[in-house]
Backbone as JSON, one array per atom type, in Angstrom:
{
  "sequence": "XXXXXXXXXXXXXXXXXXXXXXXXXXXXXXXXXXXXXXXXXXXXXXXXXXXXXXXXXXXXXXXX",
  "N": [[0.82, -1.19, 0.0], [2.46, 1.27, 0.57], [3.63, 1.54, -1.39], [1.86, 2.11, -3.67], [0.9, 4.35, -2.87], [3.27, 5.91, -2.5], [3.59, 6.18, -5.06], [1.53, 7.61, -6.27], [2.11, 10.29, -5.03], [4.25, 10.84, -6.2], [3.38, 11.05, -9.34], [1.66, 13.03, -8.96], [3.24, 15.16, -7.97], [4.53, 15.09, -10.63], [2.45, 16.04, -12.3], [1.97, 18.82, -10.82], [4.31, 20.31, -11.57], [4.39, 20.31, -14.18], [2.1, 22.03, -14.34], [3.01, 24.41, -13.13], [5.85, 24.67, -14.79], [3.91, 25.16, -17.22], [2.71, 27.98, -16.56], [5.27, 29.3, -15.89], [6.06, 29.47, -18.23], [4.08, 31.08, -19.79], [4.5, 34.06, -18.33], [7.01, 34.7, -17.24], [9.89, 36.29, -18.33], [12.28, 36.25, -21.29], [14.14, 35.59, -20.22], [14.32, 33.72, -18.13], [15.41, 31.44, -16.1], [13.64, 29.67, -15.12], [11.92, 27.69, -16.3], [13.22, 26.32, -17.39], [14.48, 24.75, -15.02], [12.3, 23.68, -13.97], [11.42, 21.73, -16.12], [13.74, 20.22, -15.73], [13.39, 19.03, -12.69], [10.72, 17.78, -13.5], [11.63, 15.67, -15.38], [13.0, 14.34, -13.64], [11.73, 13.51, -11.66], [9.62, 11.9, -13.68], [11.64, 9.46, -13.84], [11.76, 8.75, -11.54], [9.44, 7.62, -11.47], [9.38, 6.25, -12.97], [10.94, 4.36, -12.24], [10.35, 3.06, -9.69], [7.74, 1.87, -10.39], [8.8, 0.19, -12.41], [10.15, -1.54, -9.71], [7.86, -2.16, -8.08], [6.27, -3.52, -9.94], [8.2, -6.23, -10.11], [8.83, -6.67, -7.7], [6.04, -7.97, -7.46], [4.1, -6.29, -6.11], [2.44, -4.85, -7.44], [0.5, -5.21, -10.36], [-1.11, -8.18, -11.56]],
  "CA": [[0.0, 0.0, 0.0], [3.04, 2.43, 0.72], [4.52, 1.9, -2.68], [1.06, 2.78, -4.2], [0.71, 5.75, -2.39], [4.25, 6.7, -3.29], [3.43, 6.21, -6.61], [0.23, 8.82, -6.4], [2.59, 11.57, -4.91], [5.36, 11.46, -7.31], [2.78, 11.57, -10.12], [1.05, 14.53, -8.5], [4.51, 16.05, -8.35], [4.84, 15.51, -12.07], [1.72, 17.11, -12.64], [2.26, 20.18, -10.51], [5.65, 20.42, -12.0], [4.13, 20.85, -15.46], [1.33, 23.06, -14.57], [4.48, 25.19, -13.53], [6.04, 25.01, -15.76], [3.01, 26.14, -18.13], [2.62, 29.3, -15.82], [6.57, 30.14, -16.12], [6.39, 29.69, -19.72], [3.53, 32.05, -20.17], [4.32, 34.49, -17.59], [8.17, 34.82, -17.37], [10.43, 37.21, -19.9], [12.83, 34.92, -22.16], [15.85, 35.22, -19.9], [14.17, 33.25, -16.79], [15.45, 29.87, -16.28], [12.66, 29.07, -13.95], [11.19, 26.82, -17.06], [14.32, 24.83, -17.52], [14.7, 24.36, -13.48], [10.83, 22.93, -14.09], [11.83, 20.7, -16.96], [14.64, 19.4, -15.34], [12.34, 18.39, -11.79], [10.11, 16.86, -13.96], [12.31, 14.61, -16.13], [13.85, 13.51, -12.47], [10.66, 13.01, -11.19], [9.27, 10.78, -13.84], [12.41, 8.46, -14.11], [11.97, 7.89, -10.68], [7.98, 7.4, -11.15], [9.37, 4.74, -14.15], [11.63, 3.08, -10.87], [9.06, 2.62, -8.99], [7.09, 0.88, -11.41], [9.17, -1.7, -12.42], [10.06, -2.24, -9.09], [6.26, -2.55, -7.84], [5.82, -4.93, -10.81], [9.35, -6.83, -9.66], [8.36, -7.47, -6.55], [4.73, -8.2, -7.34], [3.06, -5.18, -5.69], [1.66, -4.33, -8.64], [-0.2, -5.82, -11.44], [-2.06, -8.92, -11.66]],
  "C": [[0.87, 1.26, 0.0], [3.16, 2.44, -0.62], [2.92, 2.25, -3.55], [0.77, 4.3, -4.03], [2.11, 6.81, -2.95], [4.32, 7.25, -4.48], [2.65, 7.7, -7.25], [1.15, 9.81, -6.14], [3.47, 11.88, -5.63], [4.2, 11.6, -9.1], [2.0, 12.73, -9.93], [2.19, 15.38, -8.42], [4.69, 16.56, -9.52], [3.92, 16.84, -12.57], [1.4, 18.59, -12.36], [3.44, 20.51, -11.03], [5.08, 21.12, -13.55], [2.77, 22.22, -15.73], [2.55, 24.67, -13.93], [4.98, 25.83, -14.12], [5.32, 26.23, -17.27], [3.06, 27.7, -18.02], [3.92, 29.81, -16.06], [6.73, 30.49, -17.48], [5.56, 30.86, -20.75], [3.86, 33.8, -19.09], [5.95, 35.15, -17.59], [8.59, 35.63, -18.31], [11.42, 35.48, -20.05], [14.3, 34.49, -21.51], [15.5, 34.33, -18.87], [14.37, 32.06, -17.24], [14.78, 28.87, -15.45], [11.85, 27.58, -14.96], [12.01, 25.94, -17.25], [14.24, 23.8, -16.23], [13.05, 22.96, -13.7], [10.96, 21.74, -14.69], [12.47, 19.64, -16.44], [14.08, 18.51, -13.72], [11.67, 17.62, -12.55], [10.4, 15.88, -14.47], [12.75, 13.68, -14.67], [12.92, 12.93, -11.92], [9.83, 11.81, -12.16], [10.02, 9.48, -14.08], [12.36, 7.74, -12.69], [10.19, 7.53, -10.33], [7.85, 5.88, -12.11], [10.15, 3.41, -13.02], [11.01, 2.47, -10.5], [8.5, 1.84, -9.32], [7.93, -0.66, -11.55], [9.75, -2.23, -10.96], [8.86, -2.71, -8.2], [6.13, -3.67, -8.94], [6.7, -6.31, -10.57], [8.86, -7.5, -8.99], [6.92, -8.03, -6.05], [3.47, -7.81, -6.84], [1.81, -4.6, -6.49], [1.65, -5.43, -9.63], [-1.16, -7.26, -10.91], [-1.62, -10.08, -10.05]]
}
């Protein structure tokens, strides 16, 4: 049950990460690197939302 729950908050991360992002990208002038900083959280965040996964499926937490 933890590793599900983990699962939910790093995908809610992602998704606040990209609504973020959105907002810096409309909002920001062209020199702010607040949209990269965003990018770069998010890429980290879903590699470790792809970890997770296969190890929930690994160890049989997940799936069938």
């Amino acid at each position: 049950m933890l590793l599900k729950t983990l699962i939910a908050v790093v995908f809610l991360a992602m998704v606040t990460s990209l609504a973020a992002g959105v907002g810096f990208l409309l909002h920001d002038d062209s020199r702010s690197r607040r949209l990269l900083v965003s990018l770069k959280i998010r890429v980290g965040l879903a590699a470790l939302l792809i970890a997770l996964l296969f190890y929930g499926f690994y160890i049989g937490d997940l799936g069938a």
